[in-house]
Backbone as CSV, one residue per row, in Angstrom:
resi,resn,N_x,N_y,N_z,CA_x,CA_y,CA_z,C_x,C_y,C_z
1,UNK,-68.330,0.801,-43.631,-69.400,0.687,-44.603,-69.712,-0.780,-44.809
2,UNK,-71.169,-0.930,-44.979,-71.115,-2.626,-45.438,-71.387,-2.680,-46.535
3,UNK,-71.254,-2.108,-47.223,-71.087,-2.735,-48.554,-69.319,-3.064,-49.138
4,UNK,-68.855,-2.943,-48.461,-67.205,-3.278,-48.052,-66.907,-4.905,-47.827
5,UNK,-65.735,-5.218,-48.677,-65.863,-6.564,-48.590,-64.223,-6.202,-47.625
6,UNK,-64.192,-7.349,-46.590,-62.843,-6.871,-45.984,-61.643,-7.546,-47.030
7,UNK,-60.728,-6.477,-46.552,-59.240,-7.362,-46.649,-58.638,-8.136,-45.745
8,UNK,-57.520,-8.778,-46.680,-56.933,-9.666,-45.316,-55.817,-9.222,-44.333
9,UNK,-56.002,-7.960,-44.622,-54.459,-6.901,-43.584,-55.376,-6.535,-42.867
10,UNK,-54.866,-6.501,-41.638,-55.048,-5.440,-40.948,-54.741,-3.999,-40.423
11,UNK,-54.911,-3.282,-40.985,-54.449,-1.910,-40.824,-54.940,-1.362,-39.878
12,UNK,-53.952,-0.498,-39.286,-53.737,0.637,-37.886,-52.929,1.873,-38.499
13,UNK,-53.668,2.383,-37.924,-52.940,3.833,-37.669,-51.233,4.573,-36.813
14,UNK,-50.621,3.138,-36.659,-49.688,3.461,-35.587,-48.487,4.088,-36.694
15,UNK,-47.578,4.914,-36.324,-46.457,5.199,-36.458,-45.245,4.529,-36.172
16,UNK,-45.182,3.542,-36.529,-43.829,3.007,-36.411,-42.611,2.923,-36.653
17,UNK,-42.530,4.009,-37.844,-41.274,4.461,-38.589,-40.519,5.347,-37.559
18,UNK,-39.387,5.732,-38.621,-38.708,6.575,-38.096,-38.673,7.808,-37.734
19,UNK,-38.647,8.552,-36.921,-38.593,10.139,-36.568,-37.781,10.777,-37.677
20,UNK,-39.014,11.707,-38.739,-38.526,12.625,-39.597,-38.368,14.294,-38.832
21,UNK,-37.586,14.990,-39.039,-36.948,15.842,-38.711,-37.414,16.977,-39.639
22,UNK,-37.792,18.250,-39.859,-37.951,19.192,-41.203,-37.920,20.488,-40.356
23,UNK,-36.449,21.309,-41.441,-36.707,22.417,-40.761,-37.624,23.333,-41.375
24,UNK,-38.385,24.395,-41.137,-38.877,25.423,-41.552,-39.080,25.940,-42.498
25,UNK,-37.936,26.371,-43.505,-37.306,26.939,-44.614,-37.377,25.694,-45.363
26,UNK,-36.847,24.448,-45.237,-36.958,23.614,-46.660,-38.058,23.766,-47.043
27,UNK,-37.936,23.388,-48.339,-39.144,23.067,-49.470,-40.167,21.319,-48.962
28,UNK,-39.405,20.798,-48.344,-40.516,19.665,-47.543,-41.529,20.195,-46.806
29,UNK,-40.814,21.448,-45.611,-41.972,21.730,-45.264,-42.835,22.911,-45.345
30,UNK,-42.396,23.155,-46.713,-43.444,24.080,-47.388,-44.781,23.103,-47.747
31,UNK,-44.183,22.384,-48.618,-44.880,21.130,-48.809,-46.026,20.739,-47.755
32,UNK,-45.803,20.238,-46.871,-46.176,20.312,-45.566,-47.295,20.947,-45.094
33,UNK,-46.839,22.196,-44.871,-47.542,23.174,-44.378,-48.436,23.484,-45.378
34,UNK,-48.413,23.647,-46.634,-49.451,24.173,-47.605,-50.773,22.607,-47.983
35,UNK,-50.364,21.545,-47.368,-51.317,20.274,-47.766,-52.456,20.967,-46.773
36,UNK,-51.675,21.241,-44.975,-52.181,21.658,-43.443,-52.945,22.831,-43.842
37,UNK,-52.894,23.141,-45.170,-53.273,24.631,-44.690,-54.970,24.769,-44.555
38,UNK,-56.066,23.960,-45.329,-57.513,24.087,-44.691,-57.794,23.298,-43.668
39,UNK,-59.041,23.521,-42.980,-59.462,22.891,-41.896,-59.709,21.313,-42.710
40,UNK,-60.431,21.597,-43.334,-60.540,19.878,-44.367,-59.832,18.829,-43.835
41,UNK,-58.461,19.703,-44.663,-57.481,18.612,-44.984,-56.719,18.539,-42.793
42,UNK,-56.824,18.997,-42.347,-56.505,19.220,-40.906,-57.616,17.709,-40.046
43,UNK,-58.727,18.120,-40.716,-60.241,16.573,-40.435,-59.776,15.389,-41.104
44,UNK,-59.041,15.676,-42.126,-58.710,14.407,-42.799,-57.698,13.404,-41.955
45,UNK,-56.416,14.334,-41.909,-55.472,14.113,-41.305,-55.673,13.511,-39.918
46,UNK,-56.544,13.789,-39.360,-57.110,13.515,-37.632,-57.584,12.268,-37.715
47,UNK,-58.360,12.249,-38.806,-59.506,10.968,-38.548,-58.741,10.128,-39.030
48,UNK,-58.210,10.278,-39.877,-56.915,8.927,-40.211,-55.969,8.172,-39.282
49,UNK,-55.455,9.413,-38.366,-54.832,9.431,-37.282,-55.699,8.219,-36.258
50,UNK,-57.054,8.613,-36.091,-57.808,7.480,-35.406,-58.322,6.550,-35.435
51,UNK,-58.902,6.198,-37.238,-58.600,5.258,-37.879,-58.351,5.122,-39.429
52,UNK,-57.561,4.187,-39.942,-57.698,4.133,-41.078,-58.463,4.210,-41.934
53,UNK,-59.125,4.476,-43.351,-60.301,4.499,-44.232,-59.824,4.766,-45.689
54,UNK,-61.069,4.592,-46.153,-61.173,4.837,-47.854,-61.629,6.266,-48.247
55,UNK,-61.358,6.930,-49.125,-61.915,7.857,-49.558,-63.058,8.491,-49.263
56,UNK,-63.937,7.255,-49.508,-65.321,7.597,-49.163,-65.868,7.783,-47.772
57,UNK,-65.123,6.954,-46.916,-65.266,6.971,-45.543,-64.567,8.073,-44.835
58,UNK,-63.920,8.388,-45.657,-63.076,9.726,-45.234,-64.180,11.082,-45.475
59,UNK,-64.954,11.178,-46.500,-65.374,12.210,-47.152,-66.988,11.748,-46.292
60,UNK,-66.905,10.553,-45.470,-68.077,11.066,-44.422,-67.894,11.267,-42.854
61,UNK,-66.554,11.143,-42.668,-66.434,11.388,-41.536,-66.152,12.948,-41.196
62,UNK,-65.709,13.346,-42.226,-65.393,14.900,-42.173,-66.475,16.057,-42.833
63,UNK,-67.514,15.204,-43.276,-68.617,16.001,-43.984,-67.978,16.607,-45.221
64,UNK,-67.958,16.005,-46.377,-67.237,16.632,-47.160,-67.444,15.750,-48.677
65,UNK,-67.484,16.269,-49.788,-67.980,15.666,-50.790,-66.789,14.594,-51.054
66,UNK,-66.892,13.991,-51.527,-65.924,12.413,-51.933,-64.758,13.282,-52.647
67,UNK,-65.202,14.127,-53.772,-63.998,14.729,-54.695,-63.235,15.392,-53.435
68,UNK,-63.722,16.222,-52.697,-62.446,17.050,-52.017,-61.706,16.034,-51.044
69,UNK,-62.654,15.339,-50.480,-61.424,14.117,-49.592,-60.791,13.618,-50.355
70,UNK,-60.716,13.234,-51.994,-59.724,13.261,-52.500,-58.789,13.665,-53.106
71,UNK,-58.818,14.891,-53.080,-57.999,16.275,-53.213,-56.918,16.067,-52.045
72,UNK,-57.659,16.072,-50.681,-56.961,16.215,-50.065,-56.139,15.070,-49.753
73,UNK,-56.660,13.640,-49.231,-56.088,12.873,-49.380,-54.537,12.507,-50.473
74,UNK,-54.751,13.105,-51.675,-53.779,13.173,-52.697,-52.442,14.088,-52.044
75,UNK,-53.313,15.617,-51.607,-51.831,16.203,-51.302,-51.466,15.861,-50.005
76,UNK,-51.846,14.990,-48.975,-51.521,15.141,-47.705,-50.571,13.719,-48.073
77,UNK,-50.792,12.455,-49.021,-50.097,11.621,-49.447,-49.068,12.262,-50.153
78,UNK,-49.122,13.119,-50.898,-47.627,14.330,-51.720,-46.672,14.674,-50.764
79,UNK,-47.463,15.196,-49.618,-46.421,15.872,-48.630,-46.001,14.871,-47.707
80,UNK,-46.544,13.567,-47.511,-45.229,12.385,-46.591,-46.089,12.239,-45.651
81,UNK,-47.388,12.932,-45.349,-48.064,12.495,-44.104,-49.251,11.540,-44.021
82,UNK,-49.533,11.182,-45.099,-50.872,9.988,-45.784,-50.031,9.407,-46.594
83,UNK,-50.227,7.401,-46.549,-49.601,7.007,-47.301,-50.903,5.770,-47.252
84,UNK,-51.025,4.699,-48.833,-52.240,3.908,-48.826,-51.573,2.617,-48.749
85,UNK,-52.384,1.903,-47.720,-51.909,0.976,-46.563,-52.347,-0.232,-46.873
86,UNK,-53.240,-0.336,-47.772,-54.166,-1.431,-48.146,-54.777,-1.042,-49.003
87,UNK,-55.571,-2.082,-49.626,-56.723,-1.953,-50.825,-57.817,-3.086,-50.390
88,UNK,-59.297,-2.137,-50.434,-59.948,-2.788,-50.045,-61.228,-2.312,-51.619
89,UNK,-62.496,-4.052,-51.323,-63.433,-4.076,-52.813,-64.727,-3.480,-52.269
90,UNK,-65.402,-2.993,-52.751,-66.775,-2.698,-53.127,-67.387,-3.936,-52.895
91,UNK,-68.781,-3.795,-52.920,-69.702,-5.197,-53.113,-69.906,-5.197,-54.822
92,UNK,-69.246,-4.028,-55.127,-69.274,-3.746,-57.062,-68.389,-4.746,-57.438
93,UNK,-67.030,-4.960,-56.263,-65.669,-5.475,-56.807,-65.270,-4.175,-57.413
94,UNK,-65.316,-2.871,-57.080,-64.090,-2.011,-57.372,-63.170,-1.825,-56.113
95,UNK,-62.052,-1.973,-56.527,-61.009,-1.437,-56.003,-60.655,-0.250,-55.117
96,UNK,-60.493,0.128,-54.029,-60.567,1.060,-53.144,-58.956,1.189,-52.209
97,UNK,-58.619,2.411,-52.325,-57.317,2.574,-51.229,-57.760,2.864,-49.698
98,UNK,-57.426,2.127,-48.921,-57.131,2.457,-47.779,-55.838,3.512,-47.395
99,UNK,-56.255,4.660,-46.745,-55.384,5.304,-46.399,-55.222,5.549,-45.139
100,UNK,-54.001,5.673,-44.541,-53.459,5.780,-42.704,-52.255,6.787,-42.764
101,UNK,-52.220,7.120,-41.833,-51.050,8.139,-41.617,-49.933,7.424,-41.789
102,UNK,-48.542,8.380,-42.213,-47.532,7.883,-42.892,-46.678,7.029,-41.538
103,UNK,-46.054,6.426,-41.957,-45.354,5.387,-40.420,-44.401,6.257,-40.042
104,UNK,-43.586,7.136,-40.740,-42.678,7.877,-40.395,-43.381,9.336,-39.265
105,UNK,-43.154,9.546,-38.525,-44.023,10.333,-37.556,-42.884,11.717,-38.283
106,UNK,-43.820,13.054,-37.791,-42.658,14.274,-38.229,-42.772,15.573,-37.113
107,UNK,-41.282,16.188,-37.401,-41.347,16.927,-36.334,-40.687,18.501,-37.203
108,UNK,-42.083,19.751,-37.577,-40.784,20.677,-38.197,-40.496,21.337,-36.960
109,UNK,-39.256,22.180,-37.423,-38.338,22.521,-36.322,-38.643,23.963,-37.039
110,UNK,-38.847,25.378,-35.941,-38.644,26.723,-37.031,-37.099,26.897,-36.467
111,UNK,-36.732,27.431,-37.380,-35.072,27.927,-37.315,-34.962,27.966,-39.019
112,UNK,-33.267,27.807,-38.924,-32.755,27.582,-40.613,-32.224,26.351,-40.439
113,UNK,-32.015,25.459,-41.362,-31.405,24.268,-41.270,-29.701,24.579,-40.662
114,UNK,-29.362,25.844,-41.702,-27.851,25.735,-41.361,-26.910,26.614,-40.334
115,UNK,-28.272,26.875,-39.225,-27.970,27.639,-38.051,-26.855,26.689,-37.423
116,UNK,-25.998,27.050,-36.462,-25.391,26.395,-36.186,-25.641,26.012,-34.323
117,UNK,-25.994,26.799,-33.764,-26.316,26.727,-32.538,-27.896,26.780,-32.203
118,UNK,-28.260,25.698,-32.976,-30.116,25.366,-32.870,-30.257,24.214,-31.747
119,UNK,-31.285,24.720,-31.202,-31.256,23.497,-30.039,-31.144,22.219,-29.872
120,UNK,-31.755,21.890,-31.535,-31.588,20.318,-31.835,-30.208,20.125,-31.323
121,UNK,-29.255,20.649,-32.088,-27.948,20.298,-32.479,-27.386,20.189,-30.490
122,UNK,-27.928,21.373,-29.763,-27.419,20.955,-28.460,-27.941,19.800,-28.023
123,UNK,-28.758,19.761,-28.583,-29.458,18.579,-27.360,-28.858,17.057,-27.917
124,UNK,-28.825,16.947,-29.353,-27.538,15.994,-30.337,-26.443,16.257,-29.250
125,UNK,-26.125,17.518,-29.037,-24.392,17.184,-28.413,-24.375,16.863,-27.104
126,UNK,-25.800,17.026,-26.607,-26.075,16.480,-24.730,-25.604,15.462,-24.640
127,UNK,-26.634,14.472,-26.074,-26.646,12.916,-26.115,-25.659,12.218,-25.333
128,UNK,-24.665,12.322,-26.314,-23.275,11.511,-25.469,-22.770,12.001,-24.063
129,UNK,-22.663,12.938,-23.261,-23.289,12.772,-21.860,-23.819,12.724,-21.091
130,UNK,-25.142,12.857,-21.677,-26.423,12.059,-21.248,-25.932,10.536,-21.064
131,UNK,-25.269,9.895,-21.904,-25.216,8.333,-22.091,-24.193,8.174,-21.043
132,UNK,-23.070,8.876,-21.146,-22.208,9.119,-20.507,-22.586,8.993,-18.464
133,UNK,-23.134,9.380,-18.232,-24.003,10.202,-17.193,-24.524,8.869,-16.801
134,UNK,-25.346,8.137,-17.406,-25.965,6.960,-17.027,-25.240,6.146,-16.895
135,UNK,-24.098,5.390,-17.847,-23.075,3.986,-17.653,-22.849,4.483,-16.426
136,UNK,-22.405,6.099,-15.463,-21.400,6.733,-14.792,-22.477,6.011,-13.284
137,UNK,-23.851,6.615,-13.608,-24.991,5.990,-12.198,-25.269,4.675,-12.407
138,UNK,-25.390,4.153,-13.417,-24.996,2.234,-13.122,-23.980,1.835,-12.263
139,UNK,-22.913,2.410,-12.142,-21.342,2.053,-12.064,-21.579,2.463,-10.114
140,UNK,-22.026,3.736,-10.093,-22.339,4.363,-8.887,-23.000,3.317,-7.816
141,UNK,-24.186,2.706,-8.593,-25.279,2.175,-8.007,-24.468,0.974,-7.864
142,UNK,-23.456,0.727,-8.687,-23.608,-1.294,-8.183,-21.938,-1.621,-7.588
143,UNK,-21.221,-0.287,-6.963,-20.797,0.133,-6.286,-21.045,0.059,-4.734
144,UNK,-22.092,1.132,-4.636,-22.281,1.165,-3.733,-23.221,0.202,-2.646
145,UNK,-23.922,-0.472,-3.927,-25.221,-1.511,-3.447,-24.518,-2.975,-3.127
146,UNK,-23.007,-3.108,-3.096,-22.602,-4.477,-3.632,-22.334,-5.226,-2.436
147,UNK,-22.848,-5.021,-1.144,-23.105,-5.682,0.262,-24.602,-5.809,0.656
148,UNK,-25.711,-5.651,-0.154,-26.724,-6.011,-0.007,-27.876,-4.807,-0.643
149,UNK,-29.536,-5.008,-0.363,-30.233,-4.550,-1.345,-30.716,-3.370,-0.524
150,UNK,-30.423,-3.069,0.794,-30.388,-1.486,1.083,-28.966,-0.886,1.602
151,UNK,-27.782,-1.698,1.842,-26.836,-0.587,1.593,-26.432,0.405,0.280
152,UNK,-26.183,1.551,0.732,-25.637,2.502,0.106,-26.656,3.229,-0.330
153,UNK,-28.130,2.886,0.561,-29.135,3.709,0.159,-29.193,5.452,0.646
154,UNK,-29.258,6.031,0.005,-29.614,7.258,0.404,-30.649,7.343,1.053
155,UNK,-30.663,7.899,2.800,-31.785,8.282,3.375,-32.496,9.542,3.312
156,UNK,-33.549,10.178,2.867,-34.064,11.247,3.140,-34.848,11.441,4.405
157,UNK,-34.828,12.006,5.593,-35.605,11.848,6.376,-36.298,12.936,6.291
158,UNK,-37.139,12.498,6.930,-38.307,14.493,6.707,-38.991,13.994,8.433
159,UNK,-39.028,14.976,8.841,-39.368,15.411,10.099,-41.411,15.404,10.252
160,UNK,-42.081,14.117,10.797,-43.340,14.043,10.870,-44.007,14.002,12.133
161,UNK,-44.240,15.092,12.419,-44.513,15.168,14.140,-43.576,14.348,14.786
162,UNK,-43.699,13.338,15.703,-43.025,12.952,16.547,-41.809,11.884,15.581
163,UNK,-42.545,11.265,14.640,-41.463,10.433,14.150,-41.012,11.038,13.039
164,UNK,-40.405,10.292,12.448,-39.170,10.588,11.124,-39.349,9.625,10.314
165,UNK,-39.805,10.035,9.435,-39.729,9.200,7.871,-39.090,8.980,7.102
166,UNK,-38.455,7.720,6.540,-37.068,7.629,5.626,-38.154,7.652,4.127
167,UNK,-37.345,7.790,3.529,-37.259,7.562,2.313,-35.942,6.779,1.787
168,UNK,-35.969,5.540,0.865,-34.490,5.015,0.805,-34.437,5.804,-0.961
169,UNK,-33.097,6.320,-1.383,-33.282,6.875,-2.539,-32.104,5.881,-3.249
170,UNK,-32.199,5.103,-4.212,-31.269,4.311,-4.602,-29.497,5.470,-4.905
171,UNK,-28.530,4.935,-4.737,-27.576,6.531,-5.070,-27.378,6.579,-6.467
172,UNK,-27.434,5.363,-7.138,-27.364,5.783,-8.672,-28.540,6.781,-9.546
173,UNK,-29.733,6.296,-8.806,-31.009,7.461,-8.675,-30.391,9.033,-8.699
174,UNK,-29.871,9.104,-7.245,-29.528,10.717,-7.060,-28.482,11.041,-7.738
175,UNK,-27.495,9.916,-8.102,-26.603,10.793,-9.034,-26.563,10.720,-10.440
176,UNK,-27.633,9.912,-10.907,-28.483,10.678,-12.294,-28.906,11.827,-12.161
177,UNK,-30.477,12.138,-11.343,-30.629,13.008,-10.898,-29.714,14.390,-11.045
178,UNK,-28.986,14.331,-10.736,-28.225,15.622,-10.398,-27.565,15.839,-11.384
179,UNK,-26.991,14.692,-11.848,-26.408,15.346,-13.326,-26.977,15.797,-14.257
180,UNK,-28.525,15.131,-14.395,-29.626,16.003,-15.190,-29.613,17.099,-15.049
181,UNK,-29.637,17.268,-13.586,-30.158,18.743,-13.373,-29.431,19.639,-13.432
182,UNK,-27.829,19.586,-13.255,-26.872,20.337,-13.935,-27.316,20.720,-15.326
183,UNK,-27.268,19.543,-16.391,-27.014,19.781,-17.383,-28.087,20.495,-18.220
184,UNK,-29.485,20.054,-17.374,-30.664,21.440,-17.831,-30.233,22.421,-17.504
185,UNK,-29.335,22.450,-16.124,-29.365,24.415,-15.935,-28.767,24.879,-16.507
186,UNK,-27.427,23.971,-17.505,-26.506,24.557,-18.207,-27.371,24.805,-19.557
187,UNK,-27.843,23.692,-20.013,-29.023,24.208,-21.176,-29.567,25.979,-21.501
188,UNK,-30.586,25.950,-19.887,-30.940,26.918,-19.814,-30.993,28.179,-19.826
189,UNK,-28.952,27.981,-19.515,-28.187,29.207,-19.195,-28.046,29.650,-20.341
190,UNK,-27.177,28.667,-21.195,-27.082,28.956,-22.488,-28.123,29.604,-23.350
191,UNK,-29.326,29.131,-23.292,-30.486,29.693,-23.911,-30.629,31.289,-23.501
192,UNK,-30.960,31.149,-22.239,-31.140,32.660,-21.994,-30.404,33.631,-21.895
193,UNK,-28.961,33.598,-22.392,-27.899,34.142,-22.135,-27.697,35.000,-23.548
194,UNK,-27.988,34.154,-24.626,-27.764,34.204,-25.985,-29.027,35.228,-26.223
């Protein structure tokens, strides 16, 4: 708008916080879910997402009278997902909030919080051999690489009409690789087993 005097922040829309977590059943993301629940407040949420704004700029980007973008704006700031980022003046000199999506990004999960075998929690208990798994293909790789920058390469050859094509595959490569792929199939097993 020009009748907008700027501020001296610059505000973005990025998420830089921390990964919030909400399961299903809490009362957060009831919260949550009931701000999400019209298309409105769903336009609000988006356009914020793409850029930051004021009330008013909100309540024209979504076609929508000024009072309900601030309805909504209010509960989507209640529930943790709008938070006001700045304050910007009028050419009146009134006072205006800038609002942007909350820095904390969120993820609900459906389950119960106090399930005990929820996937989060496996994929929490992957972690440490996941980490595990990697120091293990560092160790592999500088092992096997430690007489120069293509020994201990893994060759793939594949058969191309008359000639043969390498591929060099580093070995700490393939034996990441593979331990991944174990440990998805064990994932998987588990999942579909249960």
């Amino acid at each position: 708008m020009s009748e907008l005097l700027p501020s001296d922040a610059e505000v973005t829309a990025d998420q830089d916080g921390e990964l919030q977590t909400l399961w299903l059943d809490s009362e957060e993301a009831g919260e949550l879910l009931s701000s999400l629940a019209s298309d409105t407040a769903r336009s609000v949420l988006t356009t914020l997402h793409d850029e930051p704004a004021t009330a008013s700029e909100v309540a024209d980007r979504v076609d929508t009278s000024l009072q309900n973008a601030r309805h909504h704006l209010t509960n989507l700031q209640d529930s943790g997902l709008v938070r006001v980022a700045d304050t910007r003046y009028s050419s009146k000199g009134r006072e205006m909030n800038v609002y942007a999506p909350a820095r904390d990004p969120m993820i609900v999960f459906v389950g119960n919080e106090q399930a005990e075998s929820g996937l989060l929690d496996s994929l929490r208990g992957l972690l440490p051999v996941a980490a595990v798994l990697g120091l293990a293909a560092i160790l592999v790789q500088t092992l096997l690489a430690a007489d120069g920058p293509t020994s201990g390469m893994v060759r793939v050859g594949q058969d191309v009409g008359a000639s043969v094509a390498d591929t060099a595959l580093a070995p700490g490569f393939v034996f990441l690789a593979g331990g991944l792929f174990v440990l998805a199939t064990l994932l998987v097993v588990r999942y579909t087993t249960t």
